[in-house]
SERO-4910 file (N, C-alpha, C, O; in steps of 0.05 Angstrom, whole numbers):
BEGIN
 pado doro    nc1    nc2    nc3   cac1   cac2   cac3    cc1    cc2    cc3    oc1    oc2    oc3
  Unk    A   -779    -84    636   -766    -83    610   -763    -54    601   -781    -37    605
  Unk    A   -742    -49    589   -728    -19    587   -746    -16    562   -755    -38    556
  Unk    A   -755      8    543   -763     19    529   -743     29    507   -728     48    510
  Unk    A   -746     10    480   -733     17    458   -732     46    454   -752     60    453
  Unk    A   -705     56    450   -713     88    435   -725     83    402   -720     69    382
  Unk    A   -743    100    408   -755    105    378   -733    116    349   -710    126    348
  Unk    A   -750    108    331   -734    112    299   -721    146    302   -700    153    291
  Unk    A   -733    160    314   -723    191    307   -701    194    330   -680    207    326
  Unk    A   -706    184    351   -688    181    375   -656    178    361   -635    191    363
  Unk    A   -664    146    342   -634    136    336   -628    148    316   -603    148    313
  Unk    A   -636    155    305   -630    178    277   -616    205    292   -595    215    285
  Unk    A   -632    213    311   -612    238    326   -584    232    331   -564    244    322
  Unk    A   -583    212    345   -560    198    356   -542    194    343   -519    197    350
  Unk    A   -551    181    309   -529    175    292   -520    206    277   -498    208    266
  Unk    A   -537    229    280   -528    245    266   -522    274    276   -517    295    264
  Unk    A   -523    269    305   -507    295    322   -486    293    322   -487    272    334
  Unk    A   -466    296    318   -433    285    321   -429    292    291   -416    313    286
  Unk    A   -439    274    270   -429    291    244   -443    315    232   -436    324    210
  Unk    A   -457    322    242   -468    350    235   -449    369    253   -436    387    242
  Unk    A   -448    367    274   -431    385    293   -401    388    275   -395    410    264
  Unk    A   -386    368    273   -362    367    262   -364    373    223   -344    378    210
  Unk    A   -386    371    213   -384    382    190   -385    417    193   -371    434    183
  Unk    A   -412    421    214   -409    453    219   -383    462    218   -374    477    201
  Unk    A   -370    453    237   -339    463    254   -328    457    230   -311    475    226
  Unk    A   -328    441    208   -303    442    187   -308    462    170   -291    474    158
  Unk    A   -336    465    168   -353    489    145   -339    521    158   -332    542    149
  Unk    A   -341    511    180   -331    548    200   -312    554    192   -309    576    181
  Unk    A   -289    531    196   -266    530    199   -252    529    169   -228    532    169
  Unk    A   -263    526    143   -243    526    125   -258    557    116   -242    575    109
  Unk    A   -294    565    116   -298    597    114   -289    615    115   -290    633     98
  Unk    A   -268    615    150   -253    633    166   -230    633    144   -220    655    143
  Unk    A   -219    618    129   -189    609    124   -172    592    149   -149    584    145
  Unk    A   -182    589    171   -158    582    177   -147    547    173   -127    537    182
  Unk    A   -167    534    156   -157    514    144   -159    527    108   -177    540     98
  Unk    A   -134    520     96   -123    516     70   -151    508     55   -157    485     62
  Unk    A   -173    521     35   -179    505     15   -169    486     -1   -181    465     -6
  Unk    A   -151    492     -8   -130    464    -24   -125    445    -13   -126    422    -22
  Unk    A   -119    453     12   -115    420     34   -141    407     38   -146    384     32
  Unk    A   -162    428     50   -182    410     61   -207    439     49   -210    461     60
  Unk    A   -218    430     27   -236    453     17   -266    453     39   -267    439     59
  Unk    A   -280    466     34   -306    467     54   -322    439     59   -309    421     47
  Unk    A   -341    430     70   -357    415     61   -377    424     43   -394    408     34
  Unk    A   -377    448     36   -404    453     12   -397    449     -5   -413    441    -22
  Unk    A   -361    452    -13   -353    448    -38   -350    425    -53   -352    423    -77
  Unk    A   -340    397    -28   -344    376    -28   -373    376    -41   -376    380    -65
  Unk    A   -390    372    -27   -420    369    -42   -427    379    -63   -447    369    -74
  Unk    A   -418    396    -73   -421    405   -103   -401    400   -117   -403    407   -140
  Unk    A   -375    386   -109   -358    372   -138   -370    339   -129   -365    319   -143
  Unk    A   -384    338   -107   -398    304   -114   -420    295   -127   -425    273   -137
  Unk    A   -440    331   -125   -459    329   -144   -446    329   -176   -455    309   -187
  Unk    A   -433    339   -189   -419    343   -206   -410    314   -221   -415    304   -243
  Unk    A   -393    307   -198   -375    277   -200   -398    251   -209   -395    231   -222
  Unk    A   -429    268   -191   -445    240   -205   -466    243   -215   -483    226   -216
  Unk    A   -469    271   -228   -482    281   -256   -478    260   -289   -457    258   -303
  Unk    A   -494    253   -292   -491    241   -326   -470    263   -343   -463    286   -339
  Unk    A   -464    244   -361   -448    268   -376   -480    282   -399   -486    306   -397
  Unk    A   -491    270   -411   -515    277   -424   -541    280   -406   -540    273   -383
  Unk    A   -571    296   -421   -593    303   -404   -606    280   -421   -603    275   -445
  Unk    A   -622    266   -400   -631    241   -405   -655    247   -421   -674    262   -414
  Unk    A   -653    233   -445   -682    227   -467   -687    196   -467   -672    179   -476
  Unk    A   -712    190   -454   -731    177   -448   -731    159   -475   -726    135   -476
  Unk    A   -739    177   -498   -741    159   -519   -715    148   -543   -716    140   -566
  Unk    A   -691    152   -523   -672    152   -534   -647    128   -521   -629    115   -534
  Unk    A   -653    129   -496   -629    121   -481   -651    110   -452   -670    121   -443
  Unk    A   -638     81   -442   -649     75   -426   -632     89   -393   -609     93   -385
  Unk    A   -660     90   -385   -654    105   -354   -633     87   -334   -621    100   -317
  Unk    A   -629     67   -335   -605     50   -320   -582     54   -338   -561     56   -325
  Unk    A   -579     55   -355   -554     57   -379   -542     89   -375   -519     96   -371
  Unk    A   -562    103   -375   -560    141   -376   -552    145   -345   -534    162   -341
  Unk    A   -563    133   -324   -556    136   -296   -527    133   -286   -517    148   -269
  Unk    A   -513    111   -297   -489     99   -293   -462    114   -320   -438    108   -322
  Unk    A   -477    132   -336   -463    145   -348   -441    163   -341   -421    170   -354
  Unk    A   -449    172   -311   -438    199   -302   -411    170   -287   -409    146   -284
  Unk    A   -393    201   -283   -371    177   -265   -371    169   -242   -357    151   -234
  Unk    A   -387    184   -228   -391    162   -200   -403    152   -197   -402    140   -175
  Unk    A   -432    148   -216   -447    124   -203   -438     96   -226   -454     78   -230
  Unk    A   -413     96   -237   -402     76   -250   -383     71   -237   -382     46   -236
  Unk    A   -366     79   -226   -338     84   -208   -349     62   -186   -344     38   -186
  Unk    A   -368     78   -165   -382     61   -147   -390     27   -150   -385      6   -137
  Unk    A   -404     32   -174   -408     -3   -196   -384    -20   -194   -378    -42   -184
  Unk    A   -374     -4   -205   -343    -21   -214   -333    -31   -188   -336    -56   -187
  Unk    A   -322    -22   -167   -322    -22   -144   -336    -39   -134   -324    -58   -125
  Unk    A   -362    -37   -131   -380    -54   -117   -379    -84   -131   -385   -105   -120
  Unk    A   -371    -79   -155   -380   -112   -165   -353   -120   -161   -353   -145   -157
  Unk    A   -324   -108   -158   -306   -123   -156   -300   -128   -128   -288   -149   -121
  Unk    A   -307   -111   -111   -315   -119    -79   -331   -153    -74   -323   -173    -62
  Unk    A   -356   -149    -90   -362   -176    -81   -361   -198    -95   -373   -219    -89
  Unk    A   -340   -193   -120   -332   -207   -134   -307   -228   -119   -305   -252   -115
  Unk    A   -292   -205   -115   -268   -215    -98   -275   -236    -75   -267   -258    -70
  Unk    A   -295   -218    -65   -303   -236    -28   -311   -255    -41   -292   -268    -51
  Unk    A   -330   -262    -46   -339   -291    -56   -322   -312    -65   -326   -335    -60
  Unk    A   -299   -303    -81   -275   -317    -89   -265   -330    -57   -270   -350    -45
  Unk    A   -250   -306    -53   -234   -306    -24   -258   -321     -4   -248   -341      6
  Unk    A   -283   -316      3   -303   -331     24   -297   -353     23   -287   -369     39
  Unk    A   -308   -356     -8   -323   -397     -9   -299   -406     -2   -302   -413     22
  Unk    A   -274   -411     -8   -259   -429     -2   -257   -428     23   -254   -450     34
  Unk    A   -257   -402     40   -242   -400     62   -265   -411     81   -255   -417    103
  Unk    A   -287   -414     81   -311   -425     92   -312   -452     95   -320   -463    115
  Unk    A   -301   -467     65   -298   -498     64   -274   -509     76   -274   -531     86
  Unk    A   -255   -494     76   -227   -500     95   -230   -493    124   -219   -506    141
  Unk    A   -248   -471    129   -250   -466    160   -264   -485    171   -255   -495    192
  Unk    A   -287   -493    158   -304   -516    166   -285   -543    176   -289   -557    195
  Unk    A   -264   -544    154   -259   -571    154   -235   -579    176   -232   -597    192
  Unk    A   -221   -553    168   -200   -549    198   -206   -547    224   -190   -550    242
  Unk    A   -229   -541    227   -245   -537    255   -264   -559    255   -285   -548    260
  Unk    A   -268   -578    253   -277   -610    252   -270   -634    252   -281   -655    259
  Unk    A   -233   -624    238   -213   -647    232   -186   -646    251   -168   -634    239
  Unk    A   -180   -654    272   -154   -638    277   -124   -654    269   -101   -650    277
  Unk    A   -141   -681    241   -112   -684    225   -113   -661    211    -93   -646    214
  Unk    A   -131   -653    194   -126   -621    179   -114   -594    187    -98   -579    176
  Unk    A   -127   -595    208   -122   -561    227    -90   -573    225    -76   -558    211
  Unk    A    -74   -597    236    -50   -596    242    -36   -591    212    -20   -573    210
  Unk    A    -43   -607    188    -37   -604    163    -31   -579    146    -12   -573    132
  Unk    A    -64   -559    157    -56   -545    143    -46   -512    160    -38   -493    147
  Unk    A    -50   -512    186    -48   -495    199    -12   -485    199     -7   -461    201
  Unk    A      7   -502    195     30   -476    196     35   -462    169     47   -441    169
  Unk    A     27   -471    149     26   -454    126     -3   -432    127     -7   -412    113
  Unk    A    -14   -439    141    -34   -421    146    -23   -386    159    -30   -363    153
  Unk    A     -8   -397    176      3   -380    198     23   -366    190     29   -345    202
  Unk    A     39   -376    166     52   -368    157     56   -348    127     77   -338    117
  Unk    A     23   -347    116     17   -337     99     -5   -304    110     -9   -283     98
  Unk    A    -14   -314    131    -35   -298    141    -27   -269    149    -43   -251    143
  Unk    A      7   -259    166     13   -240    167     23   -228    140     43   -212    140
  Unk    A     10   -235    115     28   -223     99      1   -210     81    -16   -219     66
  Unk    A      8   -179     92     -7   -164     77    -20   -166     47     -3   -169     29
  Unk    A    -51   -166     38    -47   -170      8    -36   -156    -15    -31   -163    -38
  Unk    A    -34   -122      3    -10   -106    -12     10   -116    -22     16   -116    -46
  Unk    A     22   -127     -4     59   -148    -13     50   -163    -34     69   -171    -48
  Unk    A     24   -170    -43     28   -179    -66     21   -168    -93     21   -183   -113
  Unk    A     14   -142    -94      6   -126   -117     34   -131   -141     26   -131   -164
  Unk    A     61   -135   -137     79   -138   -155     73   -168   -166     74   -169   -190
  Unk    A     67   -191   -155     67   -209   -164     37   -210   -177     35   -220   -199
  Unk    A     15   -200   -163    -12   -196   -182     -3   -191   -211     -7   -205   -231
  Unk    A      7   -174   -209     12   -157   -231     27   -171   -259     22   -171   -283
  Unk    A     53   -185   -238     65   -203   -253     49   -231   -277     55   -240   -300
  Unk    A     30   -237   -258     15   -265   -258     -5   -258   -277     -5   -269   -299
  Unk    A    -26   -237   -268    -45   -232   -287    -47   -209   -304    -65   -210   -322
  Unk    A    -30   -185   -302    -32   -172   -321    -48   -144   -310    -56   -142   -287
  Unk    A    -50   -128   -324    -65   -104   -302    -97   -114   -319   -100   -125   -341
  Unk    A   -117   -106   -299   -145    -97   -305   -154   -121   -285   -139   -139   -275
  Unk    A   -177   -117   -281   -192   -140   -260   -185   -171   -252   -196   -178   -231
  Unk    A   -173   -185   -262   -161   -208   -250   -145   -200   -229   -153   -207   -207
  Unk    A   -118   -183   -228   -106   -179   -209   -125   -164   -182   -121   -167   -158
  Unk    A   -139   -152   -191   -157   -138   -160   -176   -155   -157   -192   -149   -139
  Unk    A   -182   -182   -171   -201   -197   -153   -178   -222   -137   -181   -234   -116
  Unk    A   -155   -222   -156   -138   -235   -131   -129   -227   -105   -128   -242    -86
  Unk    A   -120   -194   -104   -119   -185    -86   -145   -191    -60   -144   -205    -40
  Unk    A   -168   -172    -75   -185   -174    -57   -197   -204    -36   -207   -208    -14
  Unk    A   -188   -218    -60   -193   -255    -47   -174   -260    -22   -178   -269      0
  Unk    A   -153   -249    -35   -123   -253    -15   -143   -236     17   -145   -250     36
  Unk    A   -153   -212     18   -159   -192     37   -188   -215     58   -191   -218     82
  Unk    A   -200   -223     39   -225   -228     55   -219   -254     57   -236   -261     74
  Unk    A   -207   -273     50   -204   -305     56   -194   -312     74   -197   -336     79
  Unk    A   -175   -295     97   -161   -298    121   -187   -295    145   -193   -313    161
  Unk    A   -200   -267    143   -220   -256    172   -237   -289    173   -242   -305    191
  Unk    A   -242   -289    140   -266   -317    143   -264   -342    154   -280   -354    169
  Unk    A   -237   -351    145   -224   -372    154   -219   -376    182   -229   -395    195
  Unk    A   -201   -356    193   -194   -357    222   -220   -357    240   -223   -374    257
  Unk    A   -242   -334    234   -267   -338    248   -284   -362    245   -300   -371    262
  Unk    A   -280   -369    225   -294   -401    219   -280   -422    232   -295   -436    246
  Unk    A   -257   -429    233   -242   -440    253   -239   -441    280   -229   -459    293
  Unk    A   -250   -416    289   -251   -418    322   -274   -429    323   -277   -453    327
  Unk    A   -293   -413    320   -330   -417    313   -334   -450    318   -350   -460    333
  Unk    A   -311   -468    299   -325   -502    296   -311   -510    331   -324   -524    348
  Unk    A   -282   -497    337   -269   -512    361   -280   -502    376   -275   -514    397
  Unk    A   -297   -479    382   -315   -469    403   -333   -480    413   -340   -476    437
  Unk    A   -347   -501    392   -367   -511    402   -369   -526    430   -354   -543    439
  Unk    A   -389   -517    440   -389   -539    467   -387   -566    470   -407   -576    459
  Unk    A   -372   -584    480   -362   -609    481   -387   -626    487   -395   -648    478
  Unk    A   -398   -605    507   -424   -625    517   -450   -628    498   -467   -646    497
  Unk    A   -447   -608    485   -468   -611    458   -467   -625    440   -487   -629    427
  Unk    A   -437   -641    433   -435   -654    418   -442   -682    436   -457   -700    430
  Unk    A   -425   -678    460   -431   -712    475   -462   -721    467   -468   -742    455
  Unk    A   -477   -704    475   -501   -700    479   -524   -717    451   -543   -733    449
  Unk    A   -509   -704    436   -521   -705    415   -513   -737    407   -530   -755    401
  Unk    A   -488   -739    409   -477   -769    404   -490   -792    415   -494   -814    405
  Unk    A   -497   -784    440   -504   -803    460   -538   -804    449   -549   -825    447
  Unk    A   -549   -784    442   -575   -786    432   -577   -809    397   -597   -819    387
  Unk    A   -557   -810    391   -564   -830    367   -547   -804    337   -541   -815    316
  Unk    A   -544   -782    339   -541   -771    317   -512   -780    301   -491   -782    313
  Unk    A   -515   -783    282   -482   -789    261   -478   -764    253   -491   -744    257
  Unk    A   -451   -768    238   -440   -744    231   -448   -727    216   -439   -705    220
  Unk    A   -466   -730    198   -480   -708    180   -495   -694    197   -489   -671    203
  Unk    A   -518   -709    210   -537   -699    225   -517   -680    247   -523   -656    246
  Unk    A   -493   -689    268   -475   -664    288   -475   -640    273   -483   -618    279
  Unk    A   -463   -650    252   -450   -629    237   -473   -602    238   -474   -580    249
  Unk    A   -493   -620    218   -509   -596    209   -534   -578    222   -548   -559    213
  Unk    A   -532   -596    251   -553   -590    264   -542   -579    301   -554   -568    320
  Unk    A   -515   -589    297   -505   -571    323   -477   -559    323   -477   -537    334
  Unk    A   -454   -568    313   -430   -561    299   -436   -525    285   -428   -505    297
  Unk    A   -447   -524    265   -449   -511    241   -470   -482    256   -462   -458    257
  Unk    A   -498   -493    267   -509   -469    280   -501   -451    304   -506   -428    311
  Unk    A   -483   -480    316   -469   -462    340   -437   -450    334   -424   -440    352
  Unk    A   -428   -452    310   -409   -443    295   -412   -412    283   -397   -392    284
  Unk    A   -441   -417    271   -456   -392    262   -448   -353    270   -444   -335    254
  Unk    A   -449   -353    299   -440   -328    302   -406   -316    294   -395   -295    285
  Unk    A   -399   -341    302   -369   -326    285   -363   -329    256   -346   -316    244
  Unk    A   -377   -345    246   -377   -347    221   -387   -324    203   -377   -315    183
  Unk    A   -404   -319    213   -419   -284    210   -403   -263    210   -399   -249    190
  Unk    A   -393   -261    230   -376   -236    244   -353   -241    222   -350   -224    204
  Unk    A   -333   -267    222   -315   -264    195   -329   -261    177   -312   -249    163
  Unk    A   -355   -264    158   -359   -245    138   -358   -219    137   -353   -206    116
  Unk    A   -363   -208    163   -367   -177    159   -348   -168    161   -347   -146    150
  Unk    A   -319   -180    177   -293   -176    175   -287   -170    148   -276   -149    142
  Unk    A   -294   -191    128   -278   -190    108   -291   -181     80   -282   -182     57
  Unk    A   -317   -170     91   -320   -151     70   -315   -128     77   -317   -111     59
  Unk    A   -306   -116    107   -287    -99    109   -263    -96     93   -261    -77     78
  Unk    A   -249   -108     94   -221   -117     90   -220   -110     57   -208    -91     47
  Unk    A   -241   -137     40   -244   -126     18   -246    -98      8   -234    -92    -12
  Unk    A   -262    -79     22   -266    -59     11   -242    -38     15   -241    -16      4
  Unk    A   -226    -47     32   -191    -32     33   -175    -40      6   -169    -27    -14
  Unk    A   -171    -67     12   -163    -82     -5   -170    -72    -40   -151    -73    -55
  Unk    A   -198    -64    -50   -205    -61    -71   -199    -32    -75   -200    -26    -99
  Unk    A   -192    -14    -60   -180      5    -68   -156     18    -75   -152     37    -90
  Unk    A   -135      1    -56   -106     -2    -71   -103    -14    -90    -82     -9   -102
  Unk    A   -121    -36   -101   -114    -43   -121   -132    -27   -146   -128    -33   -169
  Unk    A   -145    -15   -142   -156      2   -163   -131     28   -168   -126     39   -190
  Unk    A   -122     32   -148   -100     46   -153    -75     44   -178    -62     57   -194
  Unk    A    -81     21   -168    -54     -1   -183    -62     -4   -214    -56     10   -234
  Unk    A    -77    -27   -210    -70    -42   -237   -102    -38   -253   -103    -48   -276
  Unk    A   -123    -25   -244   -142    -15   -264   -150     12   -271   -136     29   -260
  Unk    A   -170     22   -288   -171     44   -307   -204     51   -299   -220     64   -313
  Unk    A   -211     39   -273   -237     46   -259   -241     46   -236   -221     39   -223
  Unk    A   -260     52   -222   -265     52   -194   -261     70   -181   -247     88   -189
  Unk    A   -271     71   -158   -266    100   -142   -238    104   -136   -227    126   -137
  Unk    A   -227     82   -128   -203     87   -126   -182     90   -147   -160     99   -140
  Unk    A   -186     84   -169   -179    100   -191   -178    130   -195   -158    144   -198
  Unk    A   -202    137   -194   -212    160   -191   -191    181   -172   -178    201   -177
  Unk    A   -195    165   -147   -180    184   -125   -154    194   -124   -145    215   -115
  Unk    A   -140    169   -141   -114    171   -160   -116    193   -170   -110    214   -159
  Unk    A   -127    187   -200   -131    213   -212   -139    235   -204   -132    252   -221
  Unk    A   -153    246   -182   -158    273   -175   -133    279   -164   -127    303   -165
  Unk    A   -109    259   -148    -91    266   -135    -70    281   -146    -51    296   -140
  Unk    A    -85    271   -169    -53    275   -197    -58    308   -201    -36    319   -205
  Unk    A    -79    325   -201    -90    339   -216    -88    363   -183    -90    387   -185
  Unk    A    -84    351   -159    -90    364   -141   -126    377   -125   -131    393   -107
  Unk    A   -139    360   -141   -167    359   -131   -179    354   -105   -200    340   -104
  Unk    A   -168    363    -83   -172    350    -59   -210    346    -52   -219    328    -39
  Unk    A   -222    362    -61   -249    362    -67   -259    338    -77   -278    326    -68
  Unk    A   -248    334    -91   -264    309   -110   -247    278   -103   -251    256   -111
  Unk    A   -224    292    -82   -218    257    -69   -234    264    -45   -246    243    -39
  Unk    A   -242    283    -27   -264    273      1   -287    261    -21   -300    241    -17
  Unk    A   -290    272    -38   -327    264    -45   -317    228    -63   -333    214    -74
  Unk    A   -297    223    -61   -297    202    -76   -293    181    -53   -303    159    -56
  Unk    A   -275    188    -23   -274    175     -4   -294    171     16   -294    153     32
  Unk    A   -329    207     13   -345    195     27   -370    175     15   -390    163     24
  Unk    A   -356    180    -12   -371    151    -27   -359    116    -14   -370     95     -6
  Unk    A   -342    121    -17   -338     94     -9   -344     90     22   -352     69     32
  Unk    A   -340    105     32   -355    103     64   -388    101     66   -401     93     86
  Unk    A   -397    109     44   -432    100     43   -431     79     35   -449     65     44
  Unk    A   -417     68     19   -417     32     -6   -417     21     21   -435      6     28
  Unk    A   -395     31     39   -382      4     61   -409      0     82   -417    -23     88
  Unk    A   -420     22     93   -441     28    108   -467      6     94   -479    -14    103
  Unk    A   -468     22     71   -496      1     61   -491    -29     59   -505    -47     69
  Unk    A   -471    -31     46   -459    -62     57   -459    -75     82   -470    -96     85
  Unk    A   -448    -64    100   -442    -73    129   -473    -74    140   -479    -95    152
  Unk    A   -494    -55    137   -520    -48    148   -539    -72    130   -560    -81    138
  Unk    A   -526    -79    105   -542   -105    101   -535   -133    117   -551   -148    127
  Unk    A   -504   -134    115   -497   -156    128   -509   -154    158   -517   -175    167
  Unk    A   -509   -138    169   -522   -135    197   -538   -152    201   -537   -172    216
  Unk    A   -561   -139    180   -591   -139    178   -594   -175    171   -612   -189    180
  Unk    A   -571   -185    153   -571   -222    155   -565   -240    185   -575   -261    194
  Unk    A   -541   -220    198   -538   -223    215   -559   -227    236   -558   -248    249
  Unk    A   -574   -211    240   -596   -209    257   -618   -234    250   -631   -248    266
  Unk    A   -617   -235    220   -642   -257    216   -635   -277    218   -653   -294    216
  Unk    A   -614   -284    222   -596   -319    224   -589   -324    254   -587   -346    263
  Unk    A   -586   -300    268   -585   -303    297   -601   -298    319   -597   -292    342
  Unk    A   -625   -302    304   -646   -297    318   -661   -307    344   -673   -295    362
  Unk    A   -652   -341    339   -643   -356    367   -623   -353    384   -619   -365    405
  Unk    A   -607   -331    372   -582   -341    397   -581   -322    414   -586   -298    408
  Unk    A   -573   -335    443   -578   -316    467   -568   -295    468   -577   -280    486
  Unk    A   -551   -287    455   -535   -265    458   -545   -240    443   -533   -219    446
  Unk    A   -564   -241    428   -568   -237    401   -596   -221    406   -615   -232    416
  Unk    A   -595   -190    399   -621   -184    414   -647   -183    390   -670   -179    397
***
């Protein structure tokens, strides 16, 4: 049996490559021969991000509570906003698409029922529908949790759908021939051996979401990072859109590195699964 690399091992690993290439960008915009305006240093980045998520006030203890005073500054509210309409959205967009994947991948009067409108709705970007969001609900958070629902209810669905017709034939014979009815298939061999792709389309589509939640922050609300990024664009801040775009690349990371981490504890039996 091979020998796990240790915690500092994988920590090297994850962070040789962007230290190298932050050096080389730090050299390279120093020298001039990249444009500050286009692409400013990385130090400078780090100090309009410290900046960007500074409080606007110096916090008094006996005055103002420390979670209220923290979320004061604009990016650790930006981030909030963001984050809650990220998993605001998915959850919208999931649950259904979980109860329909289930049911389409168990029924194949359904899958036939509902599958060409399926197919037919699925290549259509949730961008294409920011005019009719807009139309329907009006600008501020209803339309970016429709969007975002629109983004993450497809990865879920389609992966939940293969996941039920994947199942092995003989596991079900098996099970049949042993005495089990349909609740009991379902929930005890259908559904766990469904499980890995069912997973994987969550993480799909809180990918997805988190694209998804930023064009529409663009659009039709007055928060969020991607608001934000808007607005620095307007102003020419290229500084304060990297530090607002390597924020959202940490949101997505900590997200994804949780879902993992469910991942791992739900697939703990399965062979594939280390």
């Amino acid at each position: 049996m091979k020998n796990r690399p240790s915690f500092l091992t994988k920590l090297l690993y994850a962070i040789l490559l962007p230290v190298f290439l932050l050096a080389l960008w730090e050299t390279l915009a120093r020298q001039g021969i990249i444009s500050p305006h286009i692409l400013p240093a990385p130090s400078r980045v780090f100090f309009r991000w410290i900046d960007y998520a500074r409080p606007h006030e110096p916090y008094d203890a006996g005055k103002t509570n420390f979670i209220a005073w923290f979320f004061s500054g604009e990016l650790p509210h930006d981030a909030l906003a963001s984050s809650m309409r990220v998993l605001g959205g998915f959850a919208i967009g999931a649950i259904p698409a979980l109860v329909l994947g289930l049911l389409m991948g168990a029924s194949t009067f359904i899958y036939r029922l509902f599958n060409p409108l399926i197919q037919i709705l699925r290549p259509i970007p949730p961008i294409a529908y920011i005019p009719l969001a807009i139309l329907w609900f009006g600008l501020g958070n209803p339309p970016a949790f429709f969007l975002i629902s629109l983004g993450a209810f497809f990865p879920v669905l389609m992966n939940t759908i293969s996941g039920v017709r994947h199942v092995d034939r003989l596991l079900i014979r098996a099970a049949r021939n042993l005495g089990a009815n349909g609740h009991t298939l379902f929930l005890r061999i259908i559904l766990p051996a469904a499980m890995p792709y069912i997973l994987t389309g969550l993480r799909v589509g809180v990918g997805v979401a988190f694209i998804v939640v930023i064009v529409a922050e663009m659009i039709a609300v007055n928060s969020g990072l991607g608001y934000r990024i808007l607005e620095a664009r307007e102003f020419l801040w290229s500084d304060k859109i990297i530090a607002g775009m390597i924020t959202i690349g940490l949101l997505g990371l900590t997200i994804d590195t949780a879902m993992s981490r469910i991942n791992h504890h739900l697939l703990r039996w399965h062979s594939g699964h280390e």
